[in-house]
C-alpha positions as CSV (number, residue, x, y, z in Angstrom):
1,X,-5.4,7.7,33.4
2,X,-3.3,10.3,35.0
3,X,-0.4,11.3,33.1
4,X,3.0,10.4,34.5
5,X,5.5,13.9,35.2
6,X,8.4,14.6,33.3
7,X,11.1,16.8,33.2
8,X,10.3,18.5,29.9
9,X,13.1,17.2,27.2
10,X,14.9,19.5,25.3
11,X,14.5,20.1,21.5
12,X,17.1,17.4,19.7
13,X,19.7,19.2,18.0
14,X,20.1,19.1,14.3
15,X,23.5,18.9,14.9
16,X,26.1,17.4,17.5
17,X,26.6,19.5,20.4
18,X,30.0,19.6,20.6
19,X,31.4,21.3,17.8
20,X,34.4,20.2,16.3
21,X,36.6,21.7,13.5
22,X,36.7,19.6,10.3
23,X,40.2,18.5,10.8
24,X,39.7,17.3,14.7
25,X,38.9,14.2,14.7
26,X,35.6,13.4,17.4
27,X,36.3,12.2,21.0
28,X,34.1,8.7,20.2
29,X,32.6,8.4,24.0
30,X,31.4,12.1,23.1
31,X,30.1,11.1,20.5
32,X,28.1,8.2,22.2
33,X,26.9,10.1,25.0
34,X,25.4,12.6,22.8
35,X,23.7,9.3,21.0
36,X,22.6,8.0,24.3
37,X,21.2,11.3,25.4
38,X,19.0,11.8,22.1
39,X,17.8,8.2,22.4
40,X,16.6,8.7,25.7
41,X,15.1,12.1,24.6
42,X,13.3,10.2,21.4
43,X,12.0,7.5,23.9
44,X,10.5,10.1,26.1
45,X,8.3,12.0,23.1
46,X,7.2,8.7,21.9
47,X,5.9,7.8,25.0
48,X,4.0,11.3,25.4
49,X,2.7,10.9,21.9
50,X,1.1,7.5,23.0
51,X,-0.1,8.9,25.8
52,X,-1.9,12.1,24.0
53,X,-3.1,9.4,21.3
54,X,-4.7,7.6,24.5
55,X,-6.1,11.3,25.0
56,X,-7.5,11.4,21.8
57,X,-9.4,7.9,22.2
58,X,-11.0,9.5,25.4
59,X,-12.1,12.6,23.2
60,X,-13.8,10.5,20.5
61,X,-15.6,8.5,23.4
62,X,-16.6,4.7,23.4
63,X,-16.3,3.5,19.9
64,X,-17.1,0.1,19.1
65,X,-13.7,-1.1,17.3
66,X,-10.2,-0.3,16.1
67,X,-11.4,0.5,13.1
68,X,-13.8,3.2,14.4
69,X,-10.6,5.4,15.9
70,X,-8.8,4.5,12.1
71,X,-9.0,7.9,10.3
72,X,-6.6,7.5,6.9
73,X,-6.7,11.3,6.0
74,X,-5.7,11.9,9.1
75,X,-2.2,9.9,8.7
76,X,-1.9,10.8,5.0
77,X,-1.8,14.9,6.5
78,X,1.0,14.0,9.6
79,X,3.1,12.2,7.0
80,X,3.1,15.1,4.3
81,X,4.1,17.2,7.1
82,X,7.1,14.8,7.9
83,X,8.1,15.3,4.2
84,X,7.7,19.1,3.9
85,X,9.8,19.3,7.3
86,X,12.6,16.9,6.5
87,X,15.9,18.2,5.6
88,X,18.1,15.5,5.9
89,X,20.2,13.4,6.5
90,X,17.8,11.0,6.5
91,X,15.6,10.3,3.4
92,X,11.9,10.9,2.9
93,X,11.1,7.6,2.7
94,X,13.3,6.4,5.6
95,X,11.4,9.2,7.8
96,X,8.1,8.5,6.7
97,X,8.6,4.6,7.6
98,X,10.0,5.8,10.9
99,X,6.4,7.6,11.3
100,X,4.4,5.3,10.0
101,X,5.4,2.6,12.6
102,X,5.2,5.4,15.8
103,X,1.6,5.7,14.2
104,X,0.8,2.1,13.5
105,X,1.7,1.3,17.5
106,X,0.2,4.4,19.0
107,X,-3.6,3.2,17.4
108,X,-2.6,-0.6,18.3
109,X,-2.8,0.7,22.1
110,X,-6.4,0.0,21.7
111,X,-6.9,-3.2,19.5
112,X,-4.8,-3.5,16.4
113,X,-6.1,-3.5,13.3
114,X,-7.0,-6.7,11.5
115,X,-5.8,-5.9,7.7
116,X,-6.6,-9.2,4.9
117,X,-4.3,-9.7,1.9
118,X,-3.5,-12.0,-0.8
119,X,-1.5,-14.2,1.0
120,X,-0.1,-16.9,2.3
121,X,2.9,-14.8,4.4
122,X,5.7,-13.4,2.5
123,X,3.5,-11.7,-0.7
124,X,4.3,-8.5,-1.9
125,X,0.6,-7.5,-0.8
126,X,1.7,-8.3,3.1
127,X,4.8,-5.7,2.6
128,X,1.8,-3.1,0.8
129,X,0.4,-3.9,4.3
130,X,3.3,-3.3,6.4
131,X,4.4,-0.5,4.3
132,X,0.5,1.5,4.9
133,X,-0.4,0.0,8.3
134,X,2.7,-0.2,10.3
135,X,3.7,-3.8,11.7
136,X,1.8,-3.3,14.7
137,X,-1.5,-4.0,12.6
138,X,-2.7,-7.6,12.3
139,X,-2.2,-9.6,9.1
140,X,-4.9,-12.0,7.8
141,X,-3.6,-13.8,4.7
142,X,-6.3,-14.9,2.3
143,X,-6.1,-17.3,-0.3
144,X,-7.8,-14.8,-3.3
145,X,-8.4,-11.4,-3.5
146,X,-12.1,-12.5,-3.7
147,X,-11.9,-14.0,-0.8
148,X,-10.1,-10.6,0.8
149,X,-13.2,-8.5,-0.5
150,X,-15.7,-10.7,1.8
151,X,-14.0,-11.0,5.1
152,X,-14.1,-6.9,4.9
153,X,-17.7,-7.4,4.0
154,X,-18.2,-9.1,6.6
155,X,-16.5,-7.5,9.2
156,X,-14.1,-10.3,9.8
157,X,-11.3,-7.7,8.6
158,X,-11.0,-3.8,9.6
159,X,-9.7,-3.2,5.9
160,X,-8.1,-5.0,3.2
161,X,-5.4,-5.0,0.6
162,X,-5.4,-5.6,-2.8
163,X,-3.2,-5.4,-6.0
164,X,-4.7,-3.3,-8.8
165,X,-2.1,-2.7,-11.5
166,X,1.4,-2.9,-12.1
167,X,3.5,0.1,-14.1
168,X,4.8,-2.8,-16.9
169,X,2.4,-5.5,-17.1
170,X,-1.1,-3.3,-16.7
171,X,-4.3,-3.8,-14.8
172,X,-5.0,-6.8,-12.5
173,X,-8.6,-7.8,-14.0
174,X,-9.7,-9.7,-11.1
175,X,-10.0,-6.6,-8.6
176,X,-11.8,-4.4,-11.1
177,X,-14.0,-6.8,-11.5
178,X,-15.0,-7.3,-7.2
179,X,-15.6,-3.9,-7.6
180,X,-18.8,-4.4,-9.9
181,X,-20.7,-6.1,-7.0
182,X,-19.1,-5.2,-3.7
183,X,-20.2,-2.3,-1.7
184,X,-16.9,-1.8,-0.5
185,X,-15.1,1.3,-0.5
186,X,-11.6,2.0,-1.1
187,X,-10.1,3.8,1.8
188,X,-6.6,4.6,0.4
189,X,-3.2,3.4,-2.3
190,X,0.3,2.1,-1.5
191,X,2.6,2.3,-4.1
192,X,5.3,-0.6,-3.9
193,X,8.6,-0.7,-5.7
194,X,8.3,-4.8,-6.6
195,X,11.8,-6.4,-6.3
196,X,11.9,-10.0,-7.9
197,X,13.8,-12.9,-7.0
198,X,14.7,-16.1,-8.1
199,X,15.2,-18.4,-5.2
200,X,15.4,-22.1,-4.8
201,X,17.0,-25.0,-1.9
202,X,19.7,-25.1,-3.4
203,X,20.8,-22.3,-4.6
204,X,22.4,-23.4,-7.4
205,X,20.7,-21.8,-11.5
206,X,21.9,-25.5,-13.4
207,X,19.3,-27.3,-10.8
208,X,16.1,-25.6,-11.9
209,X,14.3,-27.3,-14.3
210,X,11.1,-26.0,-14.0
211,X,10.0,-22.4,-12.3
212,X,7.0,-21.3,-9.6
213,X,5.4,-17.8,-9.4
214,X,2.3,-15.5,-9.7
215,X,1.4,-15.1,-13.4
216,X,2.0,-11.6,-13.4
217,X,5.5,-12.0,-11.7
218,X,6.5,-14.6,-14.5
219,X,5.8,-11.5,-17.0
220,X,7.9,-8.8,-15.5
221,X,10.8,-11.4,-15.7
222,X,10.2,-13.1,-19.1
223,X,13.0,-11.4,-20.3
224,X,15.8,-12.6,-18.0
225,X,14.1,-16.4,-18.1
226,X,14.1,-16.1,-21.7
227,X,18.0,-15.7,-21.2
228,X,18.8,-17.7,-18.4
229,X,16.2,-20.6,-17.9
230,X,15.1,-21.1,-21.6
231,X,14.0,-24.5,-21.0
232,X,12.9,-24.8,-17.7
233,X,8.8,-25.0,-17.2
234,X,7.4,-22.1,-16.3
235,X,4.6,-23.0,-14.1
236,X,2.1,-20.2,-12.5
237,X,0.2,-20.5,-9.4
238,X,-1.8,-18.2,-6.7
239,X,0.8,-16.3,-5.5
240,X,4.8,-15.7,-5.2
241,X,4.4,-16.8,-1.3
242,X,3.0,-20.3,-2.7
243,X,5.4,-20.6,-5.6
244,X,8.1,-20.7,-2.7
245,X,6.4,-23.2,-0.6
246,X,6.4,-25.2,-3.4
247,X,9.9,-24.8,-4.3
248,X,11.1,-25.4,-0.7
249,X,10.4,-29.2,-1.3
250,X,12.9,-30.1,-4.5
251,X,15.9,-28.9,-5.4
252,X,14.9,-28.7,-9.0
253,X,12.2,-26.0,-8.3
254,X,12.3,-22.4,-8.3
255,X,10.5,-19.6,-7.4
256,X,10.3,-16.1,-8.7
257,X,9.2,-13.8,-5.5
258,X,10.6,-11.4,-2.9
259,X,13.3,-12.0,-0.6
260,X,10.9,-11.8,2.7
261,X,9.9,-14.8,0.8
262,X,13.2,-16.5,0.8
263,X,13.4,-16.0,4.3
264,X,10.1,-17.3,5.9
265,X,10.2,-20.6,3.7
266,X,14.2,-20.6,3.5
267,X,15.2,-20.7,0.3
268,X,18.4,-19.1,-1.0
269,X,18.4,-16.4,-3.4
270,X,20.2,-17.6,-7.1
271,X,19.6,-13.7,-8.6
272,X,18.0,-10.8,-8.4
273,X,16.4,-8.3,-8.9
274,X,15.4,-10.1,-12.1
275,X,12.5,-8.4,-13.3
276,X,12.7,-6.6,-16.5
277,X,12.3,-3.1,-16.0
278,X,13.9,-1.3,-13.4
279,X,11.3,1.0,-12.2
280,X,8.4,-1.9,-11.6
281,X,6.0,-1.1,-9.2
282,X,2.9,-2.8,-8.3
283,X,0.0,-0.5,-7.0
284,X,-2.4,-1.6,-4.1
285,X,-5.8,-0.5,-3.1
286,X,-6.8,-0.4,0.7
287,X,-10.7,-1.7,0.4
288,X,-12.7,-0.6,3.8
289,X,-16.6,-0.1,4.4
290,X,-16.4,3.9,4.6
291,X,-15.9,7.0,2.6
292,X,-13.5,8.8,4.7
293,X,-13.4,13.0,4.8
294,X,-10.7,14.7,2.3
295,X,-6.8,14.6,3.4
296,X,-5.9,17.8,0.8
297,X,-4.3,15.9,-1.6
298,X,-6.8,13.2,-2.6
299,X,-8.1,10.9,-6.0
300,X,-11.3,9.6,-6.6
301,X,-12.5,6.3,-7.9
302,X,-15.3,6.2,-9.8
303,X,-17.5,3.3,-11.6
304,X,-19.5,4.8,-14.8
305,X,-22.4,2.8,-16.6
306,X,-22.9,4.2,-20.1
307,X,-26.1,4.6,-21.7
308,X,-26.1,3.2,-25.2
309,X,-26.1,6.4,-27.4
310,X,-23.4,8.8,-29.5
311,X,-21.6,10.7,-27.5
312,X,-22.0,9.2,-24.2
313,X,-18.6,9.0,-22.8
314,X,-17.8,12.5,-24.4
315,X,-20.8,13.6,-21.9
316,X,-19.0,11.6,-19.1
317,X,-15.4,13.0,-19.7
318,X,-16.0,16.5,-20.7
319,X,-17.5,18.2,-17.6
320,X,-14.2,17.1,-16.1
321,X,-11.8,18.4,-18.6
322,X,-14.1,22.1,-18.9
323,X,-13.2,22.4,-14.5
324,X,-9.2,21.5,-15.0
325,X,-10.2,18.0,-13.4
326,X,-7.1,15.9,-13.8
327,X,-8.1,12.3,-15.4
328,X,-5.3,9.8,-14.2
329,X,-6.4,6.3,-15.6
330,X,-10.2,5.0,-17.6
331,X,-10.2,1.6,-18.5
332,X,-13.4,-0.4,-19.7
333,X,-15.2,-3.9,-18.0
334,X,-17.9,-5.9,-19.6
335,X,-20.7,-4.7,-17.0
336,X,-21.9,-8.0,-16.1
337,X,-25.6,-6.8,-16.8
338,X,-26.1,-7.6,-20.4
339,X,-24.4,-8.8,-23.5
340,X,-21.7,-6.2,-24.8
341,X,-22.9,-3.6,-22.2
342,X,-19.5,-2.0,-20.6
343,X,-18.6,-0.1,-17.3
344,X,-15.4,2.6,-17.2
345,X,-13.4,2.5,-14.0
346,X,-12.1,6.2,-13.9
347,X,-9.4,8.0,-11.7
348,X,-9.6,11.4,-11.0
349,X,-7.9,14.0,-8.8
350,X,-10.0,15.2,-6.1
351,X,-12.2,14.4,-3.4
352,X,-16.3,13.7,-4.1
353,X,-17.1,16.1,-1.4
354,X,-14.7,19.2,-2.5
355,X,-15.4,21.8,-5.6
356,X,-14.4,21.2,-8.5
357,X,-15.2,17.6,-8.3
358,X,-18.4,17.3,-6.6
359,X,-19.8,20.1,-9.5
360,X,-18.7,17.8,-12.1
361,X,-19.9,14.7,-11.1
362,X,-23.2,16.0,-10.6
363,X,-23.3,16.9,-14.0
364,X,-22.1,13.2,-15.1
365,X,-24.3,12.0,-13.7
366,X,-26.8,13.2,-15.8
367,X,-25.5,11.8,-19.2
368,X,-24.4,8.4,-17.5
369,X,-26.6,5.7,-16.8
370,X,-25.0,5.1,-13.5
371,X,-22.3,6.6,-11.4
372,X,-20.9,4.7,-8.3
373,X,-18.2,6.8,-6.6
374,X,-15.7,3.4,-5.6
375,X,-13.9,5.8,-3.1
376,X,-12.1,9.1,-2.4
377,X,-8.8,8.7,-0.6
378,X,-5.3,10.3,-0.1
379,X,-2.9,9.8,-2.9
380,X,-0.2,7.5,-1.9
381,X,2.7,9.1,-0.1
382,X,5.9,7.7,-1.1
């Protein structure tokens, strides 16, 4: 491809270029041609980054897939950079959205991704999705996070993403316990701040007599039912996407979910944010079928068998303490491989192929019965 000449645009000012005093008030066509001349400016750079990410497809060679010209660590390192260099007025998290989708359609030049998730559409997994991949990736919505681990497994999805814990209401069991048999790897985390809802036809709180959502969603809201719908049935289904299909066909239903919810099924939102605790926040993993290099900033997953004996976690968890090695979560699984036998799912900072943490798990591994590194991936940003 031979790339199209340009006039080479100049840097965008921080600030407009026309300089007023604080008490003149701006000349508003100034003001809009300065606008229009930066959009045209930001169109021009986006275009040459698609065409140098075109550039670096060529560089890489023929690949098979997508997913082959995918590198996470990569992403995680650009983004960082957009956060050390922001200085306003625009948010981190504004800027790093902004990025994320230049990313997410540069890559999709090729083949876009194909990314399964709990679904159907309008889950809070799908916005983890949106929120890691862009919206230029592909959605597949799954009916069970089981079922989410085997189309990666079988190469029907690039990558998938799934709900592991939730900052009030703990662990989500389920996902741990794929993790016992599935090769998969986990690629990266997405940290969502969870908004709930309670929406219904009518939109009208004396209606509801009875009220649809994801078991876990019904808990982070207890509280406020407990105030406001003390009798109506609380009912729990597969998702918060299927508790508002359901509620879309009375008008004594509700469901408890987000408001993209409310808007693909349309429903009308009674209140919210109803959930209990202000700073909820659900935490997804992105599953893949690689270990990916490290990023700089990185945590590992790991899947520890114990042997039987005194001591034998102590010899697990102490060559990580002596090296500084920061533990961020250990929780315990029946094993699946005998009665009473246990596994621990451990988070640590670090990346399995960098020092500190590739000393220590070497010498783990030699008072565990088993050690299954799950994953080493960058640590979510924002």
């Amino acid at each position: 491809m031979t790339k199209k000449k340009s006039a080479k645009p100049q840097k965008p000012s921080a600030k407009p270029a026309q300089t007023v005093s604080a008490e003149t008030k701006p000349d508003l066509a100034a003001v809009r041609a300065q606008i229009d001349g930066l959009d045209q400016q930001i169109q021009q750079l986006i275009a040459e980054r698609a065409q140098w990410a075109q550039q670096v497809g060529k560089a890489k060679g023929k690949l098979a897939a997508a997913v082959d010209y995918y590198r996470p660590e990569r992403e995680a390192q650009v983004l960082r950079r957009v956060v050390d260099r922001n200085d306003g007025p625009l948010g981190d998290e504004t800027l790093v959205r902004l990025f994320r989708e230049i990313m997410s359609a540069c890559l999709a030049q090729q083949e876009p991704l194909k990314i399964g998730y709990l679904g159907p559409e309008g889950t809070f997994s799908q916005q983890a999705v949106h929120k890691h991949f862009g919206h230029s990736a592909k959605g597949l919505p799954l009916a069970s996070i089981e079922e989410v681990f085997q189309e990666v497994a079988a190469k029907h999805a690039d990558f998938g993403v799934v709900p592991v814990e939730n900052s009030g209401q703990g662990t989500i069991q389920s996902t741990l316990d794929m993790f016992l048999t599935s090769p998969l790897t986990i690629c990266g985390e997405v940290e969502l701040r969870v908004h709930q809802h309670l929406l219904s036809r009518s939109g009208r709180l004396e209606d509801i007599e009875r009220v649809y959502s994801h078991p876990m969603s019904l808990a982070q809201c207890s509280g406020w039912l407990r105030q406001n719908l003390p009798k109506a049935e609380k009912i729990p289904v597969s998702s918060n996407a299927e508790a508002a299909r359901r509620a879309r066909n009375a008008d004594d239903a509700a469901a408890i979910a987000g408001e993209t919810a409310a808007q693909v099924y349309g429903l009308k939102a009674i209140a919210g944010p109803i959930e209990d605790r202000s700073d909820n926040t659900t935490r997804f993993l992105v599953i893949g079928r690689e270990l990916f290099p490290p990023s700089g900033h990185d945590r590992t997953s790991l899947l520890v068998f114990i042997r039987d004996r005194p001591g034998a976690l102590y010899g697990v968890l102490e060559p990580l303490a002596r090296r500084g090695i920061s533990m961020n979560r250990i929780e315990s699984r029946p094993a699946h491989g005998g009665l009473w036998q246990y596994a621990f799912f451990i988070d640590v900072a670090g990346h399995v192929q960098e020092s500190p943490l590739r000393d220590a798990l070497a010498e783990v591994s030699e008072s565990a019965g088993d050690v299954r590194v799950l994953g080493s991936y960058p640590v979510a940003v924002l």
